[in-house]
N, C-alpha and C positions, 0 to 999 in steps of 0.2 A: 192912531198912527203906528205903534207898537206894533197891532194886533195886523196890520197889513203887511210892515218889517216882514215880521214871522212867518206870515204867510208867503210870501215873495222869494225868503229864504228858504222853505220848507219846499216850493215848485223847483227853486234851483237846484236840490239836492236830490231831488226824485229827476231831474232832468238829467245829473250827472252820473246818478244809482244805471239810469238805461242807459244812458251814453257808455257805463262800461260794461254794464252786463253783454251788450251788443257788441263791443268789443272783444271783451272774451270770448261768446260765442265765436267768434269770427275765428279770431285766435284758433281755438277745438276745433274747428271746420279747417280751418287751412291743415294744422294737424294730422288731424285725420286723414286728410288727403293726402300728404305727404308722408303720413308711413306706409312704410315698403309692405308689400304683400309678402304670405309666408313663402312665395315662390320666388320676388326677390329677394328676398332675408336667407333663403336658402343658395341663392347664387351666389349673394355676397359671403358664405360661412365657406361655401367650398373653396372660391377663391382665395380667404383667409388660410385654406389650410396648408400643409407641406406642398410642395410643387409634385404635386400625382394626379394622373388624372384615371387612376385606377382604386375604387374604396377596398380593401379586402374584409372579406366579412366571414370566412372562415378557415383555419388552418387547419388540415386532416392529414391521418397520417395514414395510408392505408397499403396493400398488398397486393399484389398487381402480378398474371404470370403475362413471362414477352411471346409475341408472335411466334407463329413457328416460321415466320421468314425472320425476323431477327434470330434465331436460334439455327436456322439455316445457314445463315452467314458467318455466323460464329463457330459452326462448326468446321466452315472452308476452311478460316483463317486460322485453327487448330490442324487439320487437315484429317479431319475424324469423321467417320462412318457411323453412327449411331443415333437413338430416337431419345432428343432429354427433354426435360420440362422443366424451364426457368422461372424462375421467383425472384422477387424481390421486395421491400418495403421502401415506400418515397412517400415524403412530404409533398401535399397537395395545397398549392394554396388557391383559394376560388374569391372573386372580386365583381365586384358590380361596375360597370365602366360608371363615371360622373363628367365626363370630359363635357357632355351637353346637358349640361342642366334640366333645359326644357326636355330632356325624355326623361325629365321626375314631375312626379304629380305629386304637392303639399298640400295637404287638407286642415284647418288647424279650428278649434273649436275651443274658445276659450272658457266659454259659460260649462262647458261636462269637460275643461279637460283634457278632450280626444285630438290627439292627432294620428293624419293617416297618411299615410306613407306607400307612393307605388314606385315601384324601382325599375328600370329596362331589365333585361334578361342575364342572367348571370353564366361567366364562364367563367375558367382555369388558366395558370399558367401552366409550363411544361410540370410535370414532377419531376422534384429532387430526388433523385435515386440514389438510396443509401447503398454505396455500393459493398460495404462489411457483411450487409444481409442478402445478397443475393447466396440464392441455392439453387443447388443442378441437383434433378433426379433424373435415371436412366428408365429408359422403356424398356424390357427384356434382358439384352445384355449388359451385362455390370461393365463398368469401364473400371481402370486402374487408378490410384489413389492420384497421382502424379498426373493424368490425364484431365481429370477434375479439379486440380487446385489449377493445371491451364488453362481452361475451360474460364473458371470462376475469375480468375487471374485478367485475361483479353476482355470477357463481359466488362469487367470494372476499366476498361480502357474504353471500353465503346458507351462511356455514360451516355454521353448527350446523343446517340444514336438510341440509346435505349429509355430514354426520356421519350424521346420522339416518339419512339413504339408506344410506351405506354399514356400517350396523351389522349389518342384516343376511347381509352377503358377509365380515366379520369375526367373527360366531358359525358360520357357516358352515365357518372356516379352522378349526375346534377338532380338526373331525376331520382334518386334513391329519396326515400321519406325523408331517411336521417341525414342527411347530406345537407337537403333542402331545410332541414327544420333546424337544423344548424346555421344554413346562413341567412335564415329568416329572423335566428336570435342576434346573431350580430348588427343586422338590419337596424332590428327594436334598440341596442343598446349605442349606435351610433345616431338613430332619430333623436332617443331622449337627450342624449347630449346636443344634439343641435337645438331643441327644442327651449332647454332651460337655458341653455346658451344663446342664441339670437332673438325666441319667441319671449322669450322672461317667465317663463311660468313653467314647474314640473307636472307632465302630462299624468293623469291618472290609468289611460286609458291609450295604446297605441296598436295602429291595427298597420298591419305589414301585408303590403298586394305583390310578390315578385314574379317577376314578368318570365312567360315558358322560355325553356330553351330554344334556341331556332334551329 
């Protein structure tokens, strides 16, 4: 009688061992189904972050000379006759729009690692024109000291007319190597934070796809 006991009990216990194992399965299967793909987990981190819907992924500083129609009009509103060429240095900042998510592709490989990353096409805001650095050179004839610090003087009034100018010699710079290889690093160092952050794991391995300029 024992010997049946034991037995009786030993089937109950293999009956409950699958009753849970099956249960947990189950449990890992709904699981898994319900975690987010790296391309939701990517929606939801953007939406976590500050209210932008612009990522900036490189800040340049670069040197830029203006039109010779801004330089033209500059000259009216001095009321001067002569041939100059304007310079100046401005802060460039270049950003990737994130505003729609789905123009990112997330690629994410847990077993190597990797994750890959394609971005939409990247553009500029206007540059910030440091106006202390602009310089005026004359073409042939020299102008008067007084004439030049006028000159330099109205320029630094007409910034954001001279932003404008130089907006397009700073969309222009997207394609430069360095330019691009600059906000291809920023890229890589905002993936891996998203990656250790939403994906849980730090990538070994992060390959950066950024989209041509249009």
């Amino acid at each position: 009688m024992k010997s049946k006991k034991t037995s009786v009990a030993v089937h109950q216990l293999v009956y409950v061992a699958l009753a849970l194992a099956l249960f947990a399965g189950t449990l890992i299967g709904i699981s898994i189904r319900q975690r987010p793909s790296p391309a939701q987990q990517f929606t939801l981190y953007v939406q976590n972050l500050e209210p932008t819907s612009r990522l900036v992924v490189l800040n340049s500083i670069q040197k830029y000379e203006a039109s010779k129609e801004f330089t033209a009009r500059l000259l009216a509103i001095v009321n001067v006759r002569a041939a100059i060429e304007l310079t100046a240095w401005a802060d460039v900042h270049y950003y990737v729009d994130f505003s729609d998510p789905a123009a990112w592709t997330i690629q994410s490989d847990r077993k190597t690692r990797t994750l890959t990353l394609k971005a939409p096409p990247p553009a500029c805001f206007p540059p910030a024109v440091k106006t202390e650095t602009i310089e005026i050179k004359t073409k042939g004839a020299n102008l008067v000291t007084n004439t030049l610090f006028r000159l330099k003087e109205e320029a630094a009034k007409m910034q954001a007319e001279l932003s404008q100018d130089l907006m397009g010699k700073a969309q222009a710079a997207i394609d430069n190597p360095e330019i691009r290889a600059g906000m291809e690093k920023g890229l890589e160092q905002f993936a891996r934070a998203f990656c250790t952050s939403a994906l849980g794991y730090t990538p070994n391995t992060v390959e950066i796809q950024l989209g041509a300029r249009q």
